[in-house]
C-alpha positions in Angstrom: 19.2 -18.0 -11.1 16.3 -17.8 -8.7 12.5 -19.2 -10.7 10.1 -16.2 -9.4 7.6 -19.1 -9.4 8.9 -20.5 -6.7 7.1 -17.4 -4.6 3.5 -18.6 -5.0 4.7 -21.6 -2.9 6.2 -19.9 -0.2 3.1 -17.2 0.0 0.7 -20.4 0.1 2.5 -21.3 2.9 1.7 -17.9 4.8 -1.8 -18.7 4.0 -2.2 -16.7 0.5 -4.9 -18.1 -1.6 -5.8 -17.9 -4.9 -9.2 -15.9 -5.0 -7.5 -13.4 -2.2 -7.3 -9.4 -2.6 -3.7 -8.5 -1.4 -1.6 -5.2 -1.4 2.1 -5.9 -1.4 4.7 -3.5 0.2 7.7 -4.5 -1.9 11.6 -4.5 -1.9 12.9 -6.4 -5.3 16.5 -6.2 -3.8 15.7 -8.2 -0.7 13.4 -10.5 -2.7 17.0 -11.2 -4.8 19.0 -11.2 -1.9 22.6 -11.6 -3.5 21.4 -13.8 -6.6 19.4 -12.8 -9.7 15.4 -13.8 -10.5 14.9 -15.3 -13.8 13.2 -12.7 -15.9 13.3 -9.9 -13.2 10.9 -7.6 -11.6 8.4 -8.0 -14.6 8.7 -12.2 -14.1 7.6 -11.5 -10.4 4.9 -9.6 -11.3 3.4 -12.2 -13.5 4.1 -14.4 -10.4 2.1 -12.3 -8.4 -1.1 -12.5 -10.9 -0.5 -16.1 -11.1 -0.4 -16.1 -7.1 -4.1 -14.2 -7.0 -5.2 -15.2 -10.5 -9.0 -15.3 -9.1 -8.3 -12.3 -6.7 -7.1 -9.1 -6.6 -3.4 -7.3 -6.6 -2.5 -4.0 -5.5 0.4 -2.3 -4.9 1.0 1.4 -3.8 2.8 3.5 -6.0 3.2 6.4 -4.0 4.2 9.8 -5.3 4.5 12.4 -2.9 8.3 12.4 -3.8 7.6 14.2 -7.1 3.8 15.4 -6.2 3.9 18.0 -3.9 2.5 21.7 -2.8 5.5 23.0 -5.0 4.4 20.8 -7.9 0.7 19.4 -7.8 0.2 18.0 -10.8 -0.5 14.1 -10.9 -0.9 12.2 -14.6 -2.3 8.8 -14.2 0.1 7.7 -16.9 3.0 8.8 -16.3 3.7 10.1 -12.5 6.4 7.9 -11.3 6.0 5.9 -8.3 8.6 6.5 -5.6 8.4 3.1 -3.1 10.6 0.9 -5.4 10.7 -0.8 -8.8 8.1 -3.4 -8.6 5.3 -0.8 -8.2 6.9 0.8 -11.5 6.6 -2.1 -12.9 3.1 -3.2 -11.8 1.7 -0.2 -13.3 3.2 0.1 -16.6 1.8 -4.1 -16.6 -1.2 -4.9 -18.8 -4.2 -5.1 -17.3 -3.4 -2.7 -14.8 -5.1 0.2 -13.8 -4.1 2.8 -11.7 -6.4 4.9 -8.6 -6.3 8.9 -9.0 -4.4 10.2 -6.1 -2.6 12.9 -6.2 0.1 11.1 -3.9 -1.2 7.7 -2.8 -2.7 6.2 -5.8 -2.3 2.2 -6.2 -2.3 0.1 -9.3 -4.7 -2.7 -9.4 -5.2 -6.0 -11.3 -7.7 -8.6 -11.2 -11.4 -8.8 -10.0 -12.9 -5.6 -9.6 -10.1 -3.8 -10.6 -11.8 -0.8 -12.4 -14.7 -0.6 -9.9 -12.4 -0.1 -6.8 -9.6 2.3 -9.0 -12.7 4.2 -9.9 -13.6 4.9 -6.3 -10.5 6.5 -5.3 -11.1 10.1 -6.6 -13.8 10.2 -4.5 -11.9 11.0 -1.1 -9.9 14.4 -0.3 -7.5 12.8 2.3 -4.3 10.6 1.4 -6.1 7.0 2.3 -10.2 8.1 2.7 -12.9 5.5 3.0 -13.3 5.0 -1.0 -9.3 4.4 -1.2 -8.0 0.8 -2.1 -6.8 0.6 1.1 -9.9 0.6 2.7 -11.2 -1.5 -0.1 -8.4 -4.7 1.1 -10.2 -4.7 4.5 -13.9 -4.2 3.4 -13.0 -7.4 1.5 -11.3 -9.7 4.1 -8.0 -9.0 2.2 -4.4 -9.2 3.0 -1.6 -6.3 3.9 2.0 -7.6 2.6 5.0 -6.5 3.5 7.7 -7.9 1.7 11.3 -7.6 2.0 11.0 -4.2 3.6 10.3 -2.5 7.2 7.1 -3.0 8.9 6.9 1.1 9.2 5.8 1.4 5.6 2.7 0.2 6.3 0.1 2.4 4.3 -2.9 1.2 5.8 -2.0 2.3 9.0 -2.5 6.0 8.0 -6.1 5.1 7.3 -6.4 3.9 10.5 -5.4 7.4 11.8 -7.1 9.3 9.5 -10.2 7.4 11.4 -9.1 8.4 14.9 -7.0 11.7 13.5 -4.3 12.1 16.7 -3.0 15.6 16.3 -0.1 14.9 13.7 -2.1 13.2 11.1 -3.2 16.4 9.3 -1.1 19.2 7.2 -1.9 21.6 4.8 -4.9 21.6 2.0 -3.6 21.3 -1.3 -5.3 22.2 -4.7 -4.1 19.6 -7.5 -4.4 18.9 -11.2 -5.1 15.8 -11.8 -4.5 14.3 -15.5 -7.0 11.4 -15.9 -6.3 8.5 -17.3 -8.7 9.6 -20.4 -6.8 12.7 -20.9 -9.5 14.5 -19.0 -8.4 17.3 -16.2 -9.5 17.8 -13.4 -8.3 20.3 -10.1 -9.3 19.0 -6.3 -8.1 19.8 -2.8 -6.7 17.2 -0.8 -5.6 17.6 2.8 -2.2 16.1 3.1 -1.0 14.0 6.1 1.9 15.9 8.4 3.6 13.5 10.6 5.6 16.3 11.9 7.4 15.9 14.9 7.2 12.0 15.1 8.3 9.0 14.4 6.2 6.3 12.7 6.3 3.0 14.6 3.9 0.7 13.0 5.7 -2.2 13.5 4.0 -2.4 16.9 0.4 -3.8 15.5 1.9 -6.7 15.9 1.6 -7.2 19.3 -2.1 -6.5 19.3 -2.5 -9.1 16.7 -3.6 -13.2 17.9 -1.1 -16.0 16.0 -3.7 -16.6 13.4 -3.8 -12.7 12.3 -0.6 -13.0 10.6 2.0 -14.9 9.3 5.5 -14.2 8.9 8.7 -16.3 7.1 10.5 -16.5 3.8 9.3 -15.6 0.1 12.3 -16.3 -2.1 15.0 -14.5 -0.2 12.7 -11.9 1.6 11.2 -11.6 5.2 7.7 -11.3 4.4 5.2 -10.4 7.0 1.2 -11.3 5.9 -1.2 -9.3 7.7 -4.9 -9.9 7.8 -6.1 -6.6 6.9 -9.3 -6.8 8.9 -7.6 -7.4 12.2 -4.9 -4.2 11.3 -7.8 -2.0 10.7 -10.2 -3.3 13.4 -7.7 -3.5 16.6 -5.4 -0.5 15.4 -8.5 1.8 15.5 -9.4 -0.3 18.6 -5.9 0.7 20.1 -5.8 4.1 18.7 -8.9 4.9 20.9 -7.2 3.7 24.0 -3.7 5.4 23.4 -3.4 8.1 20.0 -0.1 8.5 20.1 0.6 4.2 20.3 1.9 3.8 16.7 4.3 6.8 17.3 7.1 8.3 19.1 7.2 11.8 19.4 10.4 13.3 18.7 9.0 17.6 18.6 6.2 17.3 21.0 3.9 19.9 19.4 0.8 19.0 21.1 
C-alpha cells in the first residue's frame, strides 16, 4: 500500500514549495502504477493541500466532452469533468471552488481561491486573460504534469490564443451557464478548433534553460514541473518566430 504522503517529498524535490500556486495535469493510474494508494484519489488530494497548504491548487476539470454546441449548458455543481478522476475528486473536495467555463473551468483551493474563480466569467475564449491559467503565471506559479503526456498542456492554448495561428479559433457558441448560486446566466464563447493538426506541446521543452523545469518521480508517476512564467513567456516568444511550432499539420487548411 503506497502512503500518498510520501508525494509532498518527492514534489519538494522538483522544487515545490509550500506557499506555491500550482495547476496539476493528473493521471491517478500512473500515480498507482500497479499497487494501490492508501485512502485513494481523495487521500492524494488532501496530500496535495498539504503540499501547497500556504499556496494555491488548481486543477482543470475540463468539459468539452459533455459541453458542447449540441448541448451548452454548464452547471457549476454538477458538470462532470472529463481529464480523469482526480479533478472529480478535487472539485466535489471542501473548500473547493470551481471557475465558470462553459468548457475549461478549473477547481481551486487555497489563497485567493474565490478572487481568481471569480474572474474566470469574465473572458469569452476557452483560456482568456482573467482564466486561472493566466492567473498561475501572473503569480510565478507552477504548470504540473503528472503521470500523463506533455500534450495536455492547457496553458499552452493560452499562449495561442495570445499569438492566434490560424487553427486556434472555431465557432461562437451561446451557453447557459448555471451559477454556482443557482443564478443563470447565457454568454457566447468562441471555442478553440485545432482542426487539421496535431498538438505537440511537448516541444517547450527545448526552449526552456535546466532551471525552468524539473522532471523525475512522484510516487510511481513521471512528473514534469514547469515554471509557468518561462512556458508563457518563451512560447509566446517562440510562437512569434514560428506559429505553427507547437503543431504538426496533418489537413493543411491555411
Amino acid at each position: 500500500m503506497i502512503s500518498p504522503m510520501q508525494l509532498i517529498e518527492d514534489f519538494r524535490k522538483l522544487g515545490v514549495l509550500e506557499d506555491d500556486t500550482i495547476i496539476i495535469h493528473s493521471s491517478y493510474n500512473a500515480l498507482k502504477g500497479g499497487g494501490q494508494i492508501d485512502g485513494g484519489p481523495v487521500a492524494v488530494i488532501a496530500a496535495l493541500k498539504e503540499l501547497v497548504k500556504h499556496g494555491t491548487l488548481m486543477f482543470p476539470t475540463l468539459s468539452w466532452e459533455s459541453v458542447s454546441s449540441s448541448n451548452p449548458r454548464f452547471i457549476t455543481k454538477e458538470t462532470v469533468s472529463c481529464v480523469g478522476i482526480l479533478p472529480e475528486i478535487m472539485r466535489q473536495s471542501e473548500g473547493v471552488v470551481r471557475s465558470v467555463h462553459p468548457t475549461h473551468s478549473v477547481a481551486i483551493w487555497g489563497k485567493d481561491a474565490q478572487t481568481i474563480a471569480d474572474a474566470h466569467i469574465r473572458d469569452f475564449t476557452p483560456v482568456g486573460p482573467n482564466s486561472p491559467f493566466h492567473e498561475v503565471r501572473r503569480r510565478n506559479g507552477k504548470i504540473i504534469m503528472l503521470g500523463c503526456g506533455l500534450e495536455s498542456n492547457t496553458s499552452m492554448h493560452g499562449v495561442e490564443e495570445l499569438i492566434a495561428p490560424y487553427y486556434v479559433y472555431g465557432e461562437n457558441t451561446d451557453y447557459e451557464l448555471v451559477l454556482e448560486n443557482g443564478e443563470t446566466v447565457t454568454q457566447a464563447y468562441l471555442n478553440h478548433g485545432f482542426d487539421g493538426i496535431e498538438q505537440r506541446y511537448e516541444r517547450i521543452l527545448d526552449l526552456l534553460s535546466p532551471g525552468e523545469f524539473a522532471r523525475g518521480k512522484v510516487l510511481n508517476a513521471d512528473c514534469t514541473v514547469y515554471s509557468a512564467k518561462a512556458v508563457w513567456e518563451k512560447g509566446i516568444n517562440k510562437l512569434r518566430e514560428d506559429k505553427l511550432y507547437f503543431v504538426d499539420v496533418t489537413d493543411a487548411k491555411q
